[in-house]
N, C-alpha and C positions, 0 to 999 in steps of 0.2 A: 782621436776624434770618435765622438758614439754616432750613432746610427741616425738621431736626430739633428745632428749638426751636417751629414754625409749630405741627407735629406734635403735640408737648407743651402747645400752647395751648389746642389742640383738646379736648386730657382735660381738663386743667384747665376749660375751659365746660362741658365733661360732669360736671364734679364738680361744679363751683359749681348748676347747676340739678339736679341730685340737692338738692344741701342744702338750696334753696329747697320741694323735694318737688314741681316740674317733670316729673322723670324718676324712675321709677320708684330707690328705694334698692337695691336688687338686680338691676337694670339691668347690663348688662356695655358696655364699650364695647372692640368686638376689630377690627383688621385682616383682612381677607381677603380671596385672591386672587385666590374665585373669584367673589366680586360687585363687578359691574361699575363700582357709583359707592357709595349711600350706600343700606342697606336695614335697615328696624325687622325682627324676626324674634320673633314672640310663640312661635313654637316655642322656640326657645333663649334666650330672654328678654334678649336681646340689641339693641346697634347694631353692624351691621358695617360695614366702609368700607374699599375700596380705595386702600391708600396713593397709588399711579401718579397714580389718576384725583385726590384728593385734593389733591395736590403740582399737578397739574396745571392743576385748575378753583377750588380754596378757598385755595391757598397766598395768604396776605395777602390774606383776606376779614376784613372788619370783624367784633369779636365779635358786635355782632348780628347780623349776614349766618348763623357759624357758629351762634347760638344758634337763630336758626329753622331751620338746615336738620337742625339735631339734635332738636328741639321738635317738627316734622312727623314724622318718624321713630317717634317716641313716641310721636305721635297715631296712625301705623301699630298701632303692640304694643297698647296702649290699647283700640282698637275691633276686636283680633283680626283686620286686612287679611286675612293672609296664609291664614289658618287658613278663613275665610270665603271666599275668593274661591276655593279647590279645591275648595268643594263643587258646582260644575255642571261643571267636570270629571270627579268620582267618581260625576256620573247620566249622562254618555256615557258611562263604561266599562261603566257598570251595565248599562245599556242594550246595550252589543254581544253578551253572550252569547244576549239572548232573538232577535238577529236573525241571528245567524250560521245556526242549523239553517234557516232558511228562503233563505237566500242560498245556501246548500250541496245541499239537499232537494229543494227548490220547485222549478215549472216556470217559462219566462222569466216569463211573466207576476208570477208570484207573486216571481221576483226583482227584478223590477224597482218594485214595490210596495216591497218591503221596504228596496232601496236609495234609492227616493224619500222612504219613511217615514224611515229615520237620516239624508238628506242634511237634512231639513226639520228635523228634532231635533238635530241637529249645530248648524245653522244657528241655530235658536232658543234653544239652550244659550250660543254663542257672545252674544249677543245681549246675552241675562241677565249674562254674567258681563261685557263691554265697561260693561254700565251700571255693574254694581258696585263696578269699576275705576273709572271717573268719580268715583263717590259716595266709595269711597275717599280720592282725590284730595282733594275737598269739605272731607272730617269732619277730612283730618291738618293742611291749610292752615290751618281754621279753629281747630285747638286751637294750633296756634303762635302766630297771630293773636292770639289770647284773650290767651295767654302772655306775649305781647310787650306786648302794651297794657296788660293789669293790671300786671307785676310790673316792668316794664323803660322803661313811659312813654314807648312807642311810639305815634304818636297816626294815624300811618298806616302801620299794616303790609300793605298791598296794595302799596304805594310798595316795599317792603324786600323782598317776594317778585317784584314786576315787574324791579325792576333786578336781582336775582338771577338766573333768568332768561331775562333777556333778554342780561346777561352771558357767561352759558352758554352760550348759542345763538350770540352773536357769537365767542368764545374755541375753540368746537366747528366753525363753520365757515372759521376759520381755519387751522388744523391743515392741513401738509404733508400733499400726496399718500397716502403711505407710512402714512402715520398715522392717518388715515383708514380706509386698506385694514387696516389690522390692526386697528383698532376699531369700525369701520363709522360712525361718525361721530358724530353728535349723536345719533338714533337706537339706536344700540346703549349707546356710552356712557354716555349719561346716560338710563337708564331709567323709572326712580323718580319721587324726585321731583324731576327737573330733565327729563323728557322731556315734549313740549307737541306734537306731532306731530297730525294731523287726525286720530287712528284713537280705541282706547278711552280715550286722557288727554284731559281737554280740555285748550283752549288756552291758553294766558296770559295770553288777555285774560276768559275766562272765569270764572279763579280771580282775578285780581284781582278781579274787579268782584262774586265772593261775598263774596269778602272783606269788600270797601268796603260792600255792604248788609248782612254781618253785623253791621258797625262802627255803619252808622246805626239799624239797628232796636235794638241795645242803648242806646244813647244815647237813644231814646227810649223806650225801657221807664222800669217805673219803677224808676227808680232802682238796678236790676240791670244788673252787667257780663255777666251768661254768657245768652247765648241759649239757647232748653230744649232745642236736638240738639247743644249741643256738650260736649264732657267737660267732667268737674269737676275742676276746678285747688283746690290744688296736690297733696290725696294721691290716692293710689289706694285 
């Protein structure tokens, strides 16, 4: 199989879980060049995906490997990520005009208040949105999980995002010198949802192991697949 057919598989899974009503029926799925790996976008009601990095990290990924990494994406659109995680950004801006006249006006004293004030609110905004980014994380793993197990009889999908992954991270720390430097490495390239770095993602061992207790507490509910914070499969 070339690269251009791998390509074509990929829509095809996109289409097949639309039909199942998985992925939103108005859903787009487009190429782009300027994001780095794979990103849901509830602004443009879109998946988009880097061919380069695509060819590079999913060429001859199992279709269930691609079905969850497209399923997570749509838990992105789904729970509004993107749209949600600029809102503590848009209260640091908010916040710079009422502190600039007193940075500008004031005497040291009073500037130095007012810069410890926005460094402490900088600080704490950052904070807010590193958790969000986490929780994010959380909500798109678990709706592909949900996904994979109800409609695909997947019976460990912690298993299918761990080696996923941990694939990533091996395939990302291999990469030539040169290659590296113009992508910055695992880190830059894979940001989304293949980046597990110590900062606002957790780790890999952190979203498997929600995973695997979201698996068990459904299994002992009664008799219900969907845990009550996770989206409702399959419409929107």
């Amino acid at each position: 199989m070339d690269k251009a057919d791998d390509d074509s598989r990929l829509h095809r899974i996109f289409r097949e879980l639309q039909g199942k009503g998985l992925i939103g029926r108005e859903r787009r799925l487009v190429q782009c060049p300027f994001t780095p790996s794979a990103r849901g976008c509830p602004a443009l009601n879109c998946i988009r995906y880097r061919r380069a990095f695509y060819e590079r990290y999913l060429f001859g990924a199992s279709d269930d490997t691609l079905r969850f990494v497209l399923l997570h994406e749509e838990g992105h659109i789904r729970s509004g990520s993107s749209l949600l995680s600029a809102l503590p950004v848009l209260l640091a801006l908010m916040l710079l005009p009422a502190v600039l006249p007193f940075l500008q006006a004031g005497g040291p004293l009073v500037r130095f208040a007012s810069i410890a004030l926005l460094a402490v609110t900088v600080f704490s905004i950052y904070r807010i949105y590193c958790r969000r980014m986490c929780d994010e994380e959380f909500v798109a793993d678990r709706y592909a999980a949900e996904a994979m197990r109800c409609c695909y009889g997947v019976k460990d999908p912690g298993s299918l995002l761990q080696n996923l992954l941990t694939g990533l991270r091996v395939e990302a720390s291999a990469e030539p010198a040169p290659h590296r430097r113009t992508y910055g490495g695992l880190s830059r390239v894979i940001p989304g949802l293949f980046r597990s770095e110590p900062d606002y993602r957790p780790s890999i061992a952190d979203r498997v192991q929600k995973i695997r207790a979201g698996v068990s507490a459904d299994r002992l509910s009664s008799g219900r697949m969907r845990a009550p914070d996770t989206p409702v499969i399959p419409r929107e």
